[in-house]
N, C-alpha and C positions, 0 to 999 in steps of 0.2 A: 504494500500500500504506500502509498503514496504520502508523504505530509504535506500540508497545503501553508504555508507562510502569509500569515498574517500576524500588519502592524497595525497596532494598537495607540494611540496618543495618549487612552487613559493610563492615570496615574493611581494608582491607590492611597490614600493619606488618610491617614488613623486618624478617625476622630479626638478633636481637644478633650481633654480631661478638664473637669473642673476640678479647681483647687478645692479645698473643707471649707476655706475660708467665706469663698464666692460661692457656693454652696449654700453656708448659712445665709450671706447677706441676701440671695434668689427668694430662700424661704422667708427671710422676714419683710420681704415685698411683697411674697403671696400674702403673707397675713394681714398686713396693712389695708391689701387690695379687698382681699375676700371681707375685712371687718368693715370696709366702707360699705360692699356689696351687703352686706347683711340689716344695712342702715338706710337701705332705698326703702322706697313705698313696695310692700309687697306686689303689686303686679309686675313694676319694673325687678325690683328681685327674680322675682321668676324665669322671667324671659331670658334676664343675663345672665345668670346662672345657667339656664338649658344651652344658651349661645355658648357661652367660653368654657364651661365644665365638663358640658356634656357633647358636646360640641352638635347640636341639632341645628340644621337650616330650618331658615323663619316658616319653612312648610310646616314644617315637621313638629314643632312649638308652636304655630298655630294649633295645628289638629292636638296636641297633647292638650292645652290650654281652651280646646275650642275656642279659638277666639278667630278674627280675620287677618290673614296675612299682611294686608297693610297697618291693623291695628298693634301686632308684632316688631312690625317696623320702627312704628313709633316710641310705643315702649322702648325697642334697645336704644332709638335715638336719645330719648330724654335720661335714658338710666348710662349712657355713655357720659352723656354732657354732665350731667349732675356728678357723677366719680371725676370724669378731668376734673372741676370745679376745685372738687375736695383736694384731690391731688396737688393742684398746683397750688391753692392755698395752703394747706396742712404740712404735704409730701413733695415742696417742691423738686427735692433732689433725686425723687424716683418716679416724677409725673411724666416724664419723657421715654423711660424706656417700659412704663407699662404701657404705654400708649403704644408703641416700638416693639415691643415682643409681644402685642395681642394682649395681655393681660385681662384689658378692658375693650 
């Protein structure tokens, strides 16, 4: 048999490691983030919670919620705005990369 030659341009690169350090400081942004999220008006809680946790598209949150897809919209809109808000008031040195890594 024959071998057939093939080049490749991919490179393999081992994923970064996170330091212990960066690590904690990730999690006490989750917590900051989530203890805001737990301080929305419960509709908006819902919604954003299902969106970044559970990671459900607004269909899909509609129909759990029964509610209307555009009304889903809304919600995450106002329950976004209202977390930046907090963030950048309260949190401003981590309102940037929760908005940046999804968080919110």
């Amino acid at each position: 048999m024959a071998e057939i030659g093939i080049q490749s341009s991919y490179t393999y690169q081992q994923p970064e490691r996170k330091q212990p350090e960066r690590i904690a400081i990730d999690s006490e942004r989750l917590q900051i983030v989530y203890g805001l999220i737990a301080k929305l008006p419960e509709n908006q809680r819902d919604v954003i919670r299902l969106r970044v946790v559970e990671e459900l598209s607004s269909k899909e949150i509609a129909e759990r919620l029964n509610l209307k897809v555009g009304n889903v919209e809304v919600l995450l809109h106002r329950a976004r705005k209202a977390l930046k808000k907090q963030l950048r008031t309260k949190y401003p040195e981590i309102a940037e990369d929760a908005v940046t890594q999804q968080l919110i």
